[in-house]
Phi, psi and omega in degrees: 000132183257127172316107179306128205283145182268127164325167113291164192317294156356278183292328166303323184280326169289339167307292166316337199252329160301303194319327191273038160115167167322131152220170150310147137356302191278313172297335174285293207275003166311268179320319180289308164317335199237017174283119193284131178088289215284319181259038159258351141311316166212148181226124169247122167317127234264328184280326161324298168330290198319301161310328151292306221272318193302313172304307163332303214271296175309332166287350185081008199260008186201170159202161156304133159293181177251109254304131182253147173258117178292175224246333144334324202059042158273132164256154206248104167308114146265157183242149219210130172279203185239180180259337155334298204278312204287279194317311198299259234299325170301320186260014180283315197294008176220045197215097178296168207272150196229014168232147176280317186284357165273020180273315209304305196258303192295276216284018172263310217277312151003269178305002191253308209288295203296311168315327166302335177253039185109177156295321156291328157313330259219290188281336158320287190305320184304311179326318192267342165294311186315324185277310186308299213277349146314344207272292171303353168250352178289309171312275207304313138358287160305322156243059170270332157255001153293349156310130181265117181278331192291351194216099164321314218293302170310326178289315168322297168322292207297329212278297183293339109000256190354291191283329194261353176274298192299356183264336137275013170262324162287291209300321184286300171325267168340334192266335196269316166307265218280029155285302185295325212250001192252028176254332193285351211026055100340157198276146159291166169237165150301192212243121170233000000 
C-alpha cells in the first residue's frame, strides 16, 4: 500500500485557512497572500497556488465543495476542507521543527496556524521546539571539545551553532512571556 504524501508547510497554511469554512479558489489565495506573519514569509504566485490546491486535492486533504452559483451565474468552484486534510493540520500545528533552518519559515508559520487554534496550542508548540532546540544546543556544547581549536574554520562553524541555537532558546523563552501576557490581556512589550 503507498503511503500518502503529507503536505508541506503551504499547503498546511491553506489547509488552516480552509477549517475556517469553504472558499474559492482566488479569495483562498487572496487570504493567503494577505495573511499578517505568513505573508512576510511567503508570497505564492497564483499558478503555484493553483497547483497546490491541486496537490491537495489529489491527497484526499481538501475536495470540492458543493457549487455555488454567483450573481453572474457562473459557477465557482469552491473548496472544503476533509477531515483527512483536519488530523494532517493538527498534527503539522503540534509537531515541532527537527532542523535550526528550518525556524526561519516552517516552524513561524506553524505558530502564526497554532495560535489561531488558542493560546494553549501556541505554548504547546513553543514548548516542544523548546525542548527540540535544548537538545541542539545541549549536543553542541558537548562537542565543543571535540572541536580542533587549532583549526579556525571548525571553530567558526561549530561557534556560530552554538551562539544561534542558545539565541532561540532566548527567543522561545521570550516568546512565550508575551503569548502568556497577550492571553492575559497584558500590555505585549517590546523584545527585552
Amino acid at each position: 500500500m503507498a503511503r500518502r504524501a503529507t503536505p508541506l508547510t503551504m499547503e498546511h497554511i491553506i489547509l488552516a485557512i480552509l477549517d475556517e469554512g469553504p472558499l474559492h479558489g482566488y479569495e483562498l489565495h487572496q487570504r493567503l497572500n494577505h495573511m499578517p506573519g505568513v505573508s512576510k514569509i511567503w508570497n505564492v504566485k497564483q499558478a503555484l497556488f493553483y497547483s497546490k490546491l491541486d496537490k491537495l486535492e489529489a491527497g484526499g486533504f481538501i475536495r470540492k465543495a458543493p457549487v455555488q452559483i454567483d450573481d453572474r451565474a457562473s459557477a465557482r468552484v469552491a473548496f472544503e476542507l476533509t477531515s483527512a486534510g483536519k488530523a494532517s493540520l493538527m498534527d503539522w500545528i503540534s509537531t515541532p521543527v527537527r532542523k535550526a533552518r528550518e525556524l526561519r519559515q516552517i516552524f513561524l508559520g506553524k505558530l502564526i496556524i497554532a495560535r489561531r487554534f488558542g493560546q494553549d496550542a501556541a505554548i504547546e508548540l513553543i514548548q516542544k521546539q523548546r525542548q527540540v532546540s535544548q537538545g541542539w544546543y545541549d549536543h553542541l556544547v558537548s562537542d565543543l571539545q571535540a572541536v580542533d581549536a587549532q583549526v579556525m574554520d571548525e571553530l567558526i562553524v561549530h561557534t556560530y551553532r552554538l551562539y544561534r541555537d542558545r539565541a532561540t532558546l532566548h527567543w522561545l523563552d521570550h516568546l512565550e512571556g508575551q503569548i502568556r501576557k497577550a492571553g492575559a490581556g497584558d500590555e505585549i512589550t517590546s523584545y527585552d
